[in-house]
C-alpha positions in Angstrom: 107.1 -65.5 -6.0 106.3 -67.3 -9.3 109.3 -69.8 -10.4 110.6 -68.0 -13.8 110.8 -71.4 -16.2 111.5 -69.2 -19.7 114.5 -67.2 -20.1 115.2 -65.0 -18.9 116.0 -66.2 -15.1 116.0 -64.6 -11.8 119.2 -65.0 -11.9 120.9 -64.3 -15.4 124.3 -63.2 -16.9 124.8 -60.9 -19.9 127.3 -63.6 -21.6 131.0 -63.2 -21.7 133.7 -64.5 -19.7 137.2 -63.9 -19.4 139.3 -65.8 -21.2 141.9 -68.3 -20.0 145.4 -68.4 -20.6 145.5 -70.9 -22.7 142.7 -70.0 -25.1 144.3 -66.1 -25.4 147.4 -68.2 -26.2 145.9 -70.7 -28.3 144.3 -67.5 -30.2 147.4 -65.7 -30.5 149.4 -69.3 -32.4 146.4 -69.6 -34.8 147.2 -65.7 -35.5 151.0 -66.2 -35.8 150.1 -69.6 -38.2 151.2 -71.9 -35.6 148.6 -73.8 -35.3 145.4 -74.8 -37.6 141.8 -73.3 -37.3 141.0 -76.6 -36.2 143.8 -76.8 -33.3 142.6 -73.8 -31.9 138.2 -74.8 -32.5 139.1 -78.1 -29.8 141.0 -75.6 -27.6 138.3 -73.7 -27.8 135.3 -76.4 -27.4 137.6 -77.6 -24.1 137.9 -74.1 -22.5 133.8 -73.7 -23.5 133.2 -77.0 -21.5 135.1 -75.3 -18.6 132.9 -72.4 -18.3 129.6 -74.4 -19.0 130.3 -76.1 -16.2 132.0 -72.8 -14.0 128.1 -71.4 -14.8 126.6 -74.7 -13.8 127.9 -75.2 -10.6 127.3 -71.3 -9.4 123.5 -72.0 -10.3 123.2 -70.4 -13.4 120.1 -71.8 -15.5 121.0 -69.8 -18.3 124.3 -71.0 -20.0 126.7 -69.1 -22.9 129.7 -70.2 -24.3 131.6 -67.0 -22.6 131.8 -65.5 -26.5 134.9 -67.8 -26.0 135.2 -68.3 -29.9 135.2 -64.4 -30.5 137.2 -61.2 -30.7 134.4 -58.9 -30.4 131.0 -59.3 -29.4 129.9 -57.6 -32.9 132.3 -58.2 -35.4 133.0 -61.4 -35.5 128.9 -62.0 -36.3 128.2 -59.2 -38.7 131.3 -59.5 -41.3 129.9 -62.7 -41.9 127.1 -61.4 -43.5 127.4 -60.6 -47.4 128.1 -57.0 -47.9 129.8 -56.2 -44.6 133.4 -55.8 -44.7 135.4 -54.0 -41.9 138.4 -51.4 -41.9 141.2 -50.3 -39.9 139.4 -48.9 -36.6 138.2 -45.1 -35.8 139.1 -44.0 -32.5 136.7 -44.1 -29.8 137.8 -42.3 -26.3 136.1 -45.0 -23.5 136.3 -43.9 -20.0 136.9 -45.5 -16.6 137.5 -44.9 -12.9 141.4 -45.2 -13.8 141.4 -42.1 -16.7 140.9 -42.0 -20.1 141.4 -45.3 -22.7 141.1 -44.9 -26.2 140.3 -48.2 -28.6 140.2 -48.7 -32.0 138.3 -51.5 -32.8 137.9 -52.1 -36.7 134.9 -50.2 -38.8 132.3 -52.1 -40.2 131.2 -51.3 -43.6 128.3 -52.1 -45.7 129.7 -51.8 -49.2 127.0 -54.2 -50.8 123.6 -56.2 -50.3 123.5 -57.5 -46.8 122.6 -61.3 -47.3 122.7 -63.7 -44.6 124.7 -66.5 -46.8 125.7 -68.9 -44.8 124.9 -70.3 -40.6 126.7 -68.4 -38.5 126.0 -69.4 -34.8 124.7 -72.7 -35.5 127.5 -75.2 -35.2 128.8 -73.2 -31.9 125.0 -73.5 -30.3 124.9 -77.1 -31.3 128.2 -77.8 -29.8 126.9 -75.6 -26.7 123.8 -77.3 -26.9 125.4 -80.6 -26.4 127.5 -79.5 -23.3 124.6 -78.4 -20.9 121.3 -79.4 -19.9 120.5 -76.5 -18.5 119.2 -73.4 -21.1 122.0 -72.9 -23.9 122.0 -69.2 -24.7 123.2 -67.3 -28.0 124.5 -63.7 -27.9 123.8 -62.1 -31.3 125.0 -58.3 -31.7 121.5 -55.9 -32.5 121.0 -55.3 -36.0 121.6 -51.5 -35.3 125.4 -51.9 -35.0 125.6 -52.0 -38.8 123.8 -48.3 -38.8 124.7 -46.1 -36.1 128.4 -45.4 -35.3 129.1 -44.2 -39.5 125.2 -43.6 -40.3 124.4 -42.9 -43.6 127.8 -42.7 -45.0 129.1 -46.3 -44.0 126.1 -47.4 -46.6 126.7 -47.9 -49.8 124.7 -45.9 -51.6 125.1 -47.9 -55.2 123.8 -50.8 -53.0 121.6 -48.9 -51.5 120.1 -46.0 -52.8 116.7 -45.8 -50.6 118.0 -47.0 -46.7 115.0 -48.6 -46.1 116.1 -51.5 -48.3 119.0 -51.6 -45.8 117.1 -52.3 -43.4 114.8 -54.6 -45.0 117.9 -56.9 -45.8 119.0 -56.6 -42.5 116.0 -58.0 -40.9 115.8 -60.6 -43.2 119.6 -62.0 -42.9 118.3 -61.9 -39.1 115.4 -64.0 -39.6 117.4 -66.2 -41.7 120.0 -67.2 -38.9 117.0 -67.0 -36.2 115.2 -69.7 -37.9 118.2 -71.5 -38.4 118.9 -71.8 -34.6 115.1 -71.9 -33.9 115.0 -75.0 -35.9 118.3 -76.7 -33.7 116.4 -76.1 -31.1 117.4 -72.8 -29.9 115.2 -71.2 -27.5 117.1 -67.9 -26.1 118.8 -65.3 -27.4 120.2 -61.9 -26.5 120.7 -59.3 -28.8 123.3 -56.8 -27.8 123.1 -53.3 -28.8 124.8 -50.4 -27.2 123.4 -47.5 -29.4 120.1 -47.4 -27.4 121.8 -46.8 -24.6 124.1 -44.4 -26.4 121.2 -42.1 -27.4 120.5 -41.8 -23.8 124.0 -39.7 -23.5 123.5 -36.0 -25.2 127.1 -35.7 -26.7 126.2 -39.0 -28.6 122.8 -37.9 -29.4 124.6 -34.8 -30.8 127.1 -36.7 -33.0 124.0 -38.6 -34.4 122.4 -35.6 -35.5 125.8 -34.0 -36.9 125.3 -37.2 -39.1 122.1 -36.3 -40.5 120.2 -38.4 -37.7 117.4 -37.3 -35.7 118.2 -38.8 -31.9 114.3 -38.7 -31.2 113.8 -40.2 -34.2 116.2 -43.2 -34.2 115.1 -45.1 -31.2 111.8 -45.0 -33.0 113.3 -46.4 -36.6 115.6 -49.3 -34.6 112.7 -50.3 -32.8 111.5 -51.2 -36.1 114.9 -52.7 -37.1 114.9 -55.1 -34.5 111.1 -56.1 -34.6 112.0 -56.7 -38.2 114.6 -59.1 -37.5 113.0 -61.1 -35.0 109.5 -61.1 -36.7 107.9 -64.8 -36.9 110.9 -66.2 -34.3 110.2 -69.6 -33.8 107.4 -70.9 -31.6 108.9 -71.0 -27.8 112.2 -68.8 -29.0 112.5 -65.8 -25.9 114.2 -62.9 -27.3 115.9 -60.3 -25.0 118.1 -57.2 -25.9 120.8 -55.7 -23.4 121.5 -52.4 -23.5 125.5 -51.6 -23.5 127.1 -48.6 -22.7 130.6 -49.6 -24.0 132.6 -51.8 -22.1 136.5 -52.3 -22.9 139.1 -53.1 -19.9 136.4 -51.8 -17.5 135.7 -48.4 -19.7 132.2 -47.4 -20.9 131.9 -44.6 -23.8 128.2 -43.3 -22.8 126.4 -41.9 -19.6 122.8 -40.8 -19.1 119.6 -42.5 -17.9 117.2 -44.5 -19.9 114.3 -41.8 -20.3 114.9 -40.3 -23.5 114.8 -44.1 -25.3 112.6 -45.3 -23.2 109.0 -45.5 -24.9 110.3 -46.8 -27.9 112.6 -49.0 -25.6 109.5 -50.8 -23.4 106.6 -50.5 -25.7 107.8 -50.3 -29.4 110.7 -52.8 -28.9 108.7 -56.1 -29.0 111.1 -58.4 -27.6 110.7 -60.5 -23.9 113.0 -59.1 -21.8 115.4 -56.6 -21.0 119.0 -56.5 -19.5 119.8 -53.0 -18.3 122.8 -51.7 -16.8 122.3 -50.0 -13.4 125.6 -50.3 -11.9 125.9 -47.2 -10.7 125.0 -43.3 -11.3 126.0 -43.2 -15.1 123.2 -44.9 -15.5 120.2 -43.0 -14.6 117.2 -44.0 -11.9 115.0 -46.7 -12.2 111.9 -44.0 -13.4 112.1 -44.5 -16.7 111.0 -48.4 -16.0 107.6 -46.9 -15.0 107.0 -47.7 -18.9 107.3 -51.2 -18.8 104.1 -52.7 -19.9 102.5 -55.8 -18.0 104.1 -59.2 -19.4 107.7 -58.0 -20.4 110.6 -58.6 -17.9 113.6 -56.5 -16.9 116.7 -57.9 -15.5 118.5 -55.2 -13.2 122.4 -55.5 -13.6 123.0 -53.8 -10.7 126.9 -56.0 -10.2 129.4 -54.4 -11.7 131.5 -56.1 -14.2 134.0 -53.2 -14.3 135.5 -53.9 -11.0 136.4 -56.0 -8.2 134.7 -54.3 -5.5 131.8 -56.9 -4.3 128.6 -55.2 -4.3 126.9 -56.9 -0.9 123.0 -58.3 -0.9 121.5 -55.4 1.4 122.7 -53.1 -1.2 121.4 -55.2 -3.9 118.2 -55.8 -2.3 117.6 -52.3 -1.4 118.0 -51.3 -5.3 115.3 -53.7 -6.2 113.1 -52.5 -3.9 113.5 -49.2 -5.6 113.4 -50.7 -9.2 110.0 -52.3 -7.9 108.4 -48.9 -7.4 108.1 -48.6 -11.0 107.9 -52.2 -12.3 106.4 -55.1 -10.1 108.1 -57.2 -8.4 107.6 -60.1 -10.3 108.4 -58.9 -13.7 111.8 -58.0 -12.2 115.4 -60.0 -12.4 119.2 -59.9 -11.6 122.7 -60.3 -13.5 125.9 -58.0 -13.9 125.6 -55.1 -15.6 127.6 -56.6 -18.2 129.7 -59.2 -19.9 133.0 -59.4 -18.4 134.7 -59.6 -21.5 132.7 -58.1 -24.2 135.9 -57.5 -26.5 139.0 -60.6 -26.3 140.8 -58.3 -23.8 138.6 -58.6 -21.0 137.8 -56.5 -18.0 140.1 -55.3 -15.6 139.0 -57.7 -12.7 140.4 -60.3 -11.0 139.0 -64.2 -11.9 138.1 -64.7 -8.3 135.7 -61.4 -8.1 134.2 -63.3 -11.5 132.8 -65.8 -9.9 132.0 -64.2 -6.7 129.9 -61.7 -8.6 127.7 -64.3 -10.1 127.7 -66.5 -7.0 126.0 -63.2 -5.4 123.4 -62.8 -8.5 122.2 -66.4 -7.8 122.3 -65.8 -4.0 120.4 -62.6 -3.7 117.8 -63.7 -6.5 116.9 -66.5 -4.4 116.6 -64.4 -1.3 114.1 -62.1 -3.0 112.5 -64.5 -5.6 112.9 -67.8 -3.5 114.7 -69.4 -6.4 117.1 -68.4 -9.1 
């Protein structure tokens, strides 16, 4: 089996990590005043060398920073943009295997022009960058997050009057920060969306059309969205998006398999790769992968990041086999289904079962690909 040599990898990791003690410490003095934004940036560039090298040494080719340096995977991006400011949080009910959790993270708003005004990943890839010589990997949130959980009414409408100079600006703040990491050398980056995946669950696809949105209609228009944002990427610069179905202290908000985004998903969507979740039923079978066209890759996160239970390679090998009924073989990878701290709070899993997840990734992709 061919040696994968762009991202993504055989073996590949969605991008968080939970945080130490003494970064959620650090973070929590910086809050209280007690120490300087710059205090807590070498805390944080110490605990990022920590985890390059945690990812290094399990055999991981691509490397994050663990989102160590964020709150959320979203926010923390978007309200840097112009025209994005964000609210006290709406309520969201997340589920697990433990019962009900309900989170409140804060609302983004877009209550002007959306202008990308300033760098916003670029000195935390260069410092990444500098700490690996392996693949350096940036985790941007999808460019649909600032459209889908308020719709139409979390849009200015002085701004923007006609919504399809929303999502004009959008893609071009995008492009902006894209060629801005392009030109540091940049050469993989994952956008993370979970409202794909959420119009794959019909209450969700429901509560987008009790918006004013058409469900059917929507993978369609983000499709666009996304091409948008990543049109004229730099020369070399492998794009991949990973589809989220929440994931909050081991909770997910949406169920349902992949078939009812799925065109739009494989064949509009024109980025590289694809990380999936496929950890278990929630999740759908693997038919809706029979869509894939030649050429675009689909990493399988078939490991759970939402608990401790160790998944074992026979299982894992088995589910690829089944995955490779649809798509071949070769256009096929593995990670987690997730980050394991997508949100500051982390998952409810034990450090240990952290690493021994992605040991098993890197283990069982080189048992079925020959290398990782």
């Amino acid at each position: 089996m061919s040696q994968r040599t762009n991202a993504p990898f055989r073996a590949d990791h969605v991008g968080s990590f939970l945080r130490p003690k003494a970064l959620l410490e650090a973070r929590e003095k910086r809050r209280q005043g007690a120490i300087t934004a710059e205090q807590l940036r070498r805390i944080e560039d110490n605990a990022i060398l920590d985890v390059v090298r945690f990812q290094q040494d399990l055999g991981l080719q691509g490397i994050t920073d663990g989102e160590y340096r964020r709150t959320y995977f979203h926010i923390d991006f978007l309200e840097q943009l112009d025209g994005i400011e964000t609210s006290g949080g709406i309520q969201v009910k997340f589920h697990s295997a433990a019962g009900d959790v309900d989170f409140a993270p804060p609302v983004l708003k877009v209550t002007g022009k959306v202008r990308h005004a300033k760098p916003i990943q670029l000195a935390d890839f260069e410092f990444l960058k500098s700490a690996t010589k392996r693949v350096p990997k940036v985790t941007i949130p999808s460019p649909t997050m600032l459209h889908f959980r308020g719709g139409r009414a979390a849009i200015s409408k002085e701004a923007y009057p006609d919504l399809e100079a929303f999502y004009d600006d959008v893609a071009a703040a995008y492009r902006e920060e894209l060629q801005q990491l392009g030109k540091a050398g940049c050469r993989y980056v994952q956008l993370d969306d979970t409202n794909l995946a959420y119009l794959c669950d019909p209450k969700l696809r429901e509560g987008a059309r009790s918006r004013g949105d058409d469900p059917d209609e929507l993978p369609k228009r983000y499709a666009r969205l996304i091409n948008g944002a990543i049109a004229g990427r730099p020369a070399g610069m492998q794009v991949c998006v990973h589809l989220c179905r929440g994931n909050f202290k081991s909770a997910w908000v949406a169920e349902g398999g992949y078939e009812p985004v799925a065109q739009s998903l494989f064949n509009d969507l024109q980025v590289d790769g694809y990380f999936l979740e496929y950890d278990d039923a929630r999740s759908g079978d693997f038919s809706p992968l029979r869509f894939v066209p030649k050429g675009k890759i689909v990493v399988l996160g078939l490991v759970t990041t939402k608990s401790s239970e160790l998944e074992t390679k026979d299982e894992l090998k088995r589910r690829i086999d089944e995955a490779a009924r649809h798509v071949p073989l070769d256009q096929l990878c593995l990670s987690p289904q997730c980050g394991f701290s997508s949100t500051v709070h982390g998952n409810e899993i034990m450090r240990e079962s952290q690493a021994a997840k992605v040991r098993l990734v890197v283990d069982t992709a080189r048992e079925v690909w020959g290398n990782a």
